[in-house]
Every structure is written in C-alpha cells, then in structure tokens.
N, C-alpha and C positions, 0 to 999 in steps of 0.2 A: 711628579708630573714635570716633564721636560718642556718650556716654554720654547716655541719656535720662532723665529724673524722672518722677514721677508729676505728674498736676497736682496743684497743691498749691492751695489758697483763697488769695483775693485779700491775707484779712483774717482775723484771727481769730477764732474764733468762741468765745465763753463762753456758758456756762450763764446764764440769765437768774438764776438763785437766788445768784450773785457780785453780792456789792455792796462798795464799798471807801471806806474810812475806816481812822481812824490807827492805827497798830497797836503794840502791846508791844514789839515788836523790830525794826521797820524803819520808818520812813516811813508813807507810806500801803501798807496789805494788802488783800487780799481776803479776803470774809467771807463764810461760808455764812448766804443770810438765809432756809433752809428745812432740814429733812433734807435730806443727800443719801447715798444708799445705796451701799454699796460697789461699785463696777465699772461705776458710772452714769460717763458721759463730762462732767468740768468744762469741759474748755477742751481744744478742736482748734486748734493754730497753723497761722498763716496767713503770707503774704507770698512775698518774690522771694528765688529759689534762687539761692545764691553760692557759688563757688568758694572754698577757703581764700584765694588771694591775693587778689580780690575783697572777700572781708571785713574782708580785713587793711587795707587800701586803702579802703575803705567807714569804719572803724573812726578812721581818722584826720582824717576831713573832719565827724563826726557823731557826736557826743557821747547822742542820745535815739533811740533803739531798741530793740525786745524782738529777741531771736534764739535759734537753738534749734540746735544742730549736729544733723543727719539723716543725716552720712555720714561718711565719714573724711575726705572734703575739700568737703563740702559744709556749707552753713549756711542756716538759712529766715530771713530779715529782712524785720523789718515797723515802719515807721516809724509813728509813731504821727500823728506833725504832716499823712501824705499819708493815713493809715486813720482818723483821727479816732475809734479804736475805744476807747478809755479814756476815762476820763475823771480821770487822775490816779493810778492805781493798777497794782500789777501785781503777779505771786503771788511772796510773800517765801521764802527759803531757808528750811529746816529739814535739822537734821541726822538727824530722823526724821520725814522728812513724810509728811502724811496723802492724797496723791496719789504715782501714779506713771506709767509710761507703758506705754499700749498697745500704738504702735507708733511710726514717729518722729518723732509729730507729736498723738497725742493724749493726754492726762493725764486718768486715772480716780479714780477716790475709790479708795483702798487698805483701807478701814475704812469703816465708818458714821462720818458727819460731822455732828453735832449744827448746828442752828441756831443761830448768831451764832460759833461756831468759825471760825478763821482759816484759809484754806486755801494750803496752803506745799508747796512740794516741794525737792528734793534737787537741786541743781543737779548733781550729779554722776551724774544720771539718764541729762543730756546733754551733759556737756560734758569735751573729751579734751585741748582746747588745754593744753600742757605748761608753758608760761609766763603764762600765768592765773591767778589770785586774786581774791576778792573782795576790794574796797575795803576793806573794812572786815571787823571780827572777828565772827566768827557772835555772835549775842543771841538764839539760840534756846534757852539757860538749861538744856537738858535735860543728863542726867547719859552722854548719845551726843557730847555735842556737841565738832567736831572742832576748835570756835573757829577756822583758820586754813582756808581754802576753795579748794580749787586744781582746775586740769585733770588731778590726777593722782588726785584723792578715788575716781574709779571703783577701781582699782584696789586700794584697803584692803580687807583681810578680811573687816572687820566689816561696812561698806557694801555686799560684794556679796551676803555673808549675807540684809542686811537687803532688797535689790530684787531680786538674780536671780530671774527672769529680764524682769524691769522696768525694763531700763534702754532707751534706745534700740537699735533692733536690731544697730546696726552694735558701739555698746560690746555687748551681749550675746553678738554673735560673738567679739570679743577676750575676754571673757572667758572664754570656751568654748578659743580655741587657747593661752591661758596654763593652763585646765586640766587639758592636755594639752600644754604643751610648747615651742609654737609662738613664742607670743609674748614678745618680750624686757620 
C-alpha cells in the first residue's frame, strides 16, 4: 500500500510582517515588524516530504535545513541554499511561544503579537524524535523555561497544558491515546 501526502509548497511561505535580525536568545530571530493578530497565519512550511530514514540519512550529508516532522515517520525539509527563501534567519524556540500550529504545516499567532516582538515557537509543537535535543540550552529566560529541549518535551504536562490541541496533528493524536491509555 503506497501512503499518499498532501501537496505540500515547494518553499515556505512567511508573512511578509517577518523580518529577522539579532536576537536576545538565539542568533539571528524573527521579528514581528507590524501587529499581528491572534490566529492570523506567520509562516506555512514548505519543502520535500521525507521518510524517517530519509531524514536520518539526509541529516548526515547536510548540516543547513529547516524541518518540521508532519507524521509519525514523515518530515517536510526545505533547504534553504536550493529555496533561497531566508535570508539568515529562522523562528527561535520559546518555552512559551507566541505561535503555534494549525495543522502540520502551518504556525498562527497564539496571542496578539505586538510590533517588533520576536516571534518563537515550541519546538515541541513538532517534534517526537526521541534522541533529539537542542544544541544548546534554552535562553528563553521565562520562569516555563524547560532549559534542556528534547523529542520528548511534547509529552510533559505542563507543555500539553499549554498547546493542546496545537501541536501538530499527528502529536495531537498521541496525545489523545495517552489520555486514554493507549500510548506507552
């Protein structure tokens, strides 16, 4: 049985009101350089749908990539060097970010997002990979912050608390058969 995707965009699409410059806690960030109103669409991810072992395998040869996991063994990658779609930036972790997801591919404003605000999300919106971490120690400073970032963050209480049922759909299902039972 051949599993199908949906199309996905080539490339990714952001909000023109994203502009990116340095930021307090990561690198270069993205910055709201207008309002943007709660449940308005930032950024629809784009690129080529990958199997887990495709990624894993991708992962090794290619160090500069965004990705977004969409499934339980799928992943959406978008190279930036063939999408030319940044220009140096990309949306930092928060352990309370002021985005989240709509479905498994697009990130809304979760709140009214003031002008020149930073706009960050939860990597643990999308991501399940079990032996995963972020490089480095969260600098998101907030009194949530879980400083250590893993593929297993969906899974804390307090994180589902905070996005059910905004996480990518596929985590939203697992979280749904752990609360009920299902899931180890």
């Amino acid at each position: 049985m051949t599993m199908t995707t949906p199309p996905y965009r080539a490339s990714t699409w952001t909000d023109p009101r994203q502009v990116f410059r340095v930021s307090p806690t990561q690198g270069i960030g993205a910055f709201a350089s207008a309002p943007i109103r709660q449940g308005e669409p930032v950024e629809i991810a784009g690129g080529m749908v990958m199997t887990e072992a495709e990624f894993r395998t991708f992962q090794q040869v290619t160090s500069r990539y965004n990705a977004i996991q969409i499934g339980e063994d799928l992943h959406l990658v978008e190279v930036p060097e063939i999408t030319q779609r940044r220009e140096g930036g990309s949306l930092n972790h928060s352990c309370d970010s002021n985005l989240w997801m709509e479905d498994e591919v697009t990130l809304v404003a979760r709140r009214d997002i003031e002008a020149g605000e930073e706009l960050t999300v939860d990597y643990a919106l999308f991501t399940v990979q079990p032996d995963w971490k972020l490089e480095m120690p969260c600098r998101c400073w907030l009194v949530v912050c879980r400083h250590l970032i893993t593929g297993n963050d969906w899974q804390l209480p307090d994180v589902q608390m905070r996005y059910y049922p905004h996480f990518s759909p596929f985590i939203n299902a697992r979280i749904e058969r752990l609360r009920k039972g299902q899931e180890r």
